[in-house]
C-alpha positions as CSV (number, residue, x, y, z in Angstrom):
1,X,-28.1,20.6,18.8
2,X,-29.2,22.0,15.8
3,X,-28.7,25.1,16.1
4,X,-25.0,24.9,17.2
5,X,-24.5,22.4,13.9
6,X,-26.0,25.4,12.1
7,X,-23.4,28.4,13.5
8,X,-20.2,26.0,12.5
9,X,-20.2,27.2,8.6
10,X,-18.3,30.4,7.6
11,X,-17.8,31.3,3.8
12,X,-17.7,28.6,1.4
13,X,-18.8,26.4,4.0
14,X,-22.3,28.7,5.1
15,X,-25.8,28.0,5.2
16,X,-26.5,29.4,2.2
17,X,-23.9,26.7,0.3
18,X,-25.5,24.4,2.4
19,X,-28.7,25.0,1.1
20,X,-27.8,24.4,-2.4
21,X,-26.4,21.1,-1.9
22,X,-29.8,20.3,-0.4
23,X,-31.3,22.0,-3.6
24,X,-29.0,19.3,-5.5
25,X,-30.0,16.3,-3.5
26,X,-33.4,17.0,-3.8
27,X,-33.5,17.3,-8.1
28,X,-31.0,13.5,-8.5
29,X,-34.0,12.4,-6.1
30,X,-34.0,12.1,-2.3
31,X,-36.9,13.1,-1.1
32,X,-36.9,12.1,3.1
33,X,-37.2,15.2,4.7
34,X,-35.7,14.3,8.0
35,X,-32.9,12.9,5.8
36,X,-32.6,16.4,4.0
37,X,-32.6,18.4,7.5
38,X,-29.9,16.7,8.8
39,X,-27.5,17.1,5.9
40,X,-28.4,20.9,5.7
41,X,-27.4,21.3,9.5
42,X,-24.6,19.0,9.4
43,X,-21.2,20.6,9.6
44,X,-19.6,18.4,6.3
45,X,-16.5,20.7,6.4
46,X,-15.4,19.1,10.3
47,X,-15.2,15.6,8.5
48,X,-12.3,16.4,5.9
49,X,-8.7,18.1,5.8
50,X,-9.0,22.2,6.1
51,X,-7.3,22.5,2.7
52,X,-10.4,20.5,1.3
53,X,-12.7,22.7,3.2
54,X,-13.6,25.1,0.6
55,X,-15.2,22.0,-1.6
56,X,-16.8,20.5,1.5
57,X,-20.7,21.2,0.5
58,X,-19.9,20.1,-3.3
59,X,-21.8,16.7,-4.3
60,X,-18.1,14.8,-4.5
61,X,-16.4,12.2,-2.7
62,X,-13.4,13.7,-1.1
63,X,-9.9,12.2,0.3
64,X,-9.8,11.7,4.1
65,X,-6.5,10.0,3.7
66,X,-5.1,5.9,4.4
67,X,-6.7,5.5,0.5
68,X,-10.0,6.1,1.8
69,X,-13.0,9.2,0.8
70,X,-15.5,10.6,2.9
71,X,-18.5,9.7,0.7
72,X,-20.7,11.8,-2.1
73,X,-23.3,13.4,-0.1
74,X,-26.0,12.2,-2.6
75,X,-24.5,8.7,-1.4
76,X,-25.0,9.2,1.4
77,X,-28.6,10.5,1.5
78,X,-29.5,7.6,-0.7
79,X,-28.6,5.4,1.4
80,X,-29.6,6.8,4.3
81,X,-32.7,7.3,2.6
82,X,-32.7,3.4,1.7
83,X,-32.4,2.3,5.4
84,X,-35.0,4.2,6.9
85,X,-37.5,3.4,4.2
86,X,-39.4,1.2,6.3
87,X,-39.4,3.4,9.9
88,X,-37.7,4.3,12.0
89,X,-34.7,2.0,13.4
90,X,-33.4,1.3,16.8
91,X,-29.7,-0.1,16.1
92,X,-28.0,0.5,13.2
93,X,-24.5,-1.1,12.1
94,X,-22.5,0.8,10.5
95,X,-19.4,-1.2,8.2
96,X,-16.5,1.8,7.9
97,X,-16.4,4.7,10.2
98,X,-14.2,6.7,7.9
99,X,-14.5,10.5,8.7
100,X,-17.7,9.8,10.5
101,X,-19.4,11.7,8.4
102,X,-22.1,9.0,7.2
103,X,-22.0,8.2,10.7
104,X,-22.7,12.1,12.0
105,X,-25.8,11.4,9.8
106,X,-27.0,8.3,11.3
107,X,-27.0,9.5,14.9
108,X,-29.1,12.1,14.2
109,X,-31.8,9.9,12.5
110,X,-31.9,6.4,14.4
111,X,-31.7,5.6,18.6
112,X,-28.4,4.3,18.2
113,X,-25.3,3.5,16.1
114,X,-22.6,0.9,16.3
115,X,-19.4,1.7,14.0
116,X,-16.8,-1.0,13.0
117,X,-13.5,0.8,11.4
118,X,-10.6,-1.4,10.6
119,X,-8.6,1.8,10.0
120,X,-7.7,3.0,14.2
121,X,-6.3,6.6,13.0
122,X,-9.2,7.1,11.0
123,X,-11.8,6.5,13.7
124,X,-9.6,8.1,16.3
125,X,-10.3,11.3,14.5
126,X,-14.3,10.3,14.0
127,X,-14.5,10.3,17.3
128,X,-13.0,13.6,18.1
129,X,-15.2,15.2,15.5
130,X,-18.1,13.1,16.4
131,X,-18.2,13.9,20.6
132,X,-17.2,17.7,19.0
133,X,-21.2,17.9,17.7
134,X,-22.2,16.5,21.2
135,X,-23.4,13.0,19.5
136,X,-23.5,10.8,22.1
137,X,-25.9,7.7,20.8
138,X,-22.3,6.2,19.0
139,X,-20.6,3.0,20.1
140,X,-17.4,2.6,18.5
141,X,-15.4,-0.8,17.3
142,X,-11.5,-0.9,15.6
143,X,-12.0,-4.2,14.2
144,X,-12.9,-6.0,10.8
145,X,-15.7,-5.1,8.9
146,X,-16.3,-8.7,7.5
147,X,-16.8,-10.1,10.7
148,X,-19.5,-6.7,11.9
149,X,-20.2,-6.9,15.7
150,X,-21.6,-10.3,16.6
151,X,-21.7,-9.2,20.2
152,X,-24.3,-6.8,19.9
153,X,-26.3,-8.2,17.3
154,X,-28.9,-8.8,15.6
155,X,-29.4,-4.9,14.0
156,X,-32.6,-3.2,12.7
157,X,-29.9,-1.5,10.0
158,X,-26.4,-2.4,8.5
159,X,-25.2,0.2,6.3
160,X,-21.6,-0.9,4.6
161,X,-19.4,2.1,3.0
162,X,-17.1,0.3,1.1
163,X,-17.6,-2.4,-1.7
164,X,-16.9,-6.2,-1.3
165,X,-17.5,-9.2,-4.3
166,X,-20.3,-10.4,-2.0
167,X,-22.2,-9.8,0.9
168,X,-20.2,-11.2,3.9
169,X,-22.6,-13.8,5.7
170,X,-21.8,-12.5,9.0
171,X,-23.6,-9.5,8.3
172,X,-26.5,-11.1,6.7
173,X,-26.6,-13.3,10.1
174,X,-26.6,-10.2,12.5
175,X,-29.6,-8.5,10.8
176,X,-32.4,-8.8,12.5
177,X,-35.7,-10.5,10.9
178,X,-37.3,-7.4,8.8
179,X,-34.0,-5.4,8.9
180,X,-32.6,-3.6,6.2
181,X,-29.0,-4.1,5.3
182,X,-27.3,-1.3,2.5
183,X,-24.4,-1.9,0.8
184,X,-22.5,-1.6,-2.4
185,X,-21.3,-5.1,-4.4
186,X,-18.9,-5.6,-6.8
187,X,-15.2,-4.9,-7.8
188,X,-13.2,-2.3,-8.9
189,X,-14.6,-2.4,-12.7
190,X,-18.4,-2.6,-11.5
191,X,-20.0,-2.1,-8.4
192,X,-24.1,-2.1,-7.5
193,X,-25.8,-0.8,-4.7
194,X,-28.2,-3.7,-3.3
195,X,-31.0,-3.7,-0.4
196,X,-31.1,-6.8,1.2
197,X,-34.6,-7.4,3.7
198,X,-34.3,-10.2,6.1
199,X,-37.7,-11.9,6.3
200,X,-38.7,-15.1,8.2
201,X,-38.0,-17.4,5.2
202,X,-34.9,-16.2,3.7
203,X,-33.6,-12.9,2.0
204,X,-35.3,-10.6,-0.2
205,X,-32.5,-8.9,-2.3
206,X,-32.7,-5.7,-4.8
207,X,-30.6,-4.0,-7.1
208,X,-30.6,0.0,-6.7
209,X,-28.1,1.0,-9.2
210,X,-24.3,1.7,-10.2
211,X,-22.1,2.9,-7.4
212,X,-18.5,3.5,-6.6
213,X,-16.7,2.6,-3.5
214,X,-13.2,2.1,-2.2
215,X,-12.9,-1.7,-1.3
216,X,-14.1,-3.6,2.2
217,X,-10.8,-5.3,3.3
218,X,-9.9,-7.6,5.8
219,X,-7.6,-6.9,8.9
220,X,-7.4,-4.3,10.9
221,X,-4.4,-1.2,10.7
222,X,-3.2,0.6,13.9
């Protein structure tokens, strides 16, 4: 799989700019090295509009359209990063399907992935792009993100890509006991990225730093 990732980038989009967005990743911090392959062999240019494509491998969110952005890639290392701190994970749920970038990355790292998108055009075209790179370890859900997947819970993982006031509960109630959930909190003036670890007694919560996301909202849009 690898290697066909690896023969998708032409031009702006080639290994060699590839490598230096690694290169950037690597001095703002990340240091996972699984987490570091699989951006550097991930196609980033599939996940946005063509006229975009020439900024694909450039450490900026991007417009994927419906008022939504396909994530910084540093975000999403870090966070990836974050999740997998602990080992490796069987089920991750992922809050916000978007371009399926985020969610190209996950596949690639844990056994399986479950991704809620409220958005159906939006993961219409994940989909396409995600069964493009032969990912097949990806269960998909058009539904609301504040509710997650009860039906297949509890998750080792919950990564959210988008920013609420608070935590909803039904995601802190599908995490399984020593799971790690990922997601930025706050409003549109100030936003954190927080770890929560579910332990036997209770929640262990952590503060990682200032983020930016678009906003998790309720409902669902055909």
């Amino acid at each position: 799989m690898t290697n066909g990732l690896m023969r998708s980038g032409i031009g702006m989009t080639s290994q060699r700019t590839r490598e230096r967005l690694v290169q950037r990743l690597q001095e703002e911090g990340v240091t996972n090295e699984r987490v570091l392959e699989v951006i550097r062999n991930t196609p980033r240019h599939w996940f946005i509009d063509e006229a975009l494509s020439h900024r694909a491998y450039e450490d900026t969110a991007l417009p994927i359209g419906h008022n939504q952005t396909i994530s910084q890639p540093l975000i999403v290392a870090h966070m990836t990063e974050i999740l997998l701190a602990a080992g490796p994970l069987d089920k991750v749920l992922e809050i916000g399907t978007g371009s399926g970038y985020q969610t190209a990355i996950l596949a690639q790292l844990v056994n399986r992935v479950f991704s809620v998108e409220r958005i159906q055009p939006l993961q219409d075209k994940a989909k396409e792009r995600l069964q493009g790179l032969k990912l097949r370890n990806i269960v998909f859900r058009w539904g609301d993100g504040w509710e997650g997947w009860n039906a297949l819970a509890p998750y080792n993982g919950i990564i959210v890509t988008a920013a609420a006031p608070e935590i909803p509960q039904a995601l802190l109630d599908q995490l399984a006991v020593g799971g790690r959930l990922v997601m930025p909190v706050g409003d549109n003036n100030s936003q954190q990225l927080q770890l929560v670890i579910r332990q036997e007694q209770g929640f262990k919560q952590q503060i990682l730093g200032n983020v930016r996301f678009v906003p998790l909202l309720n409902g669902t849009i055909r």
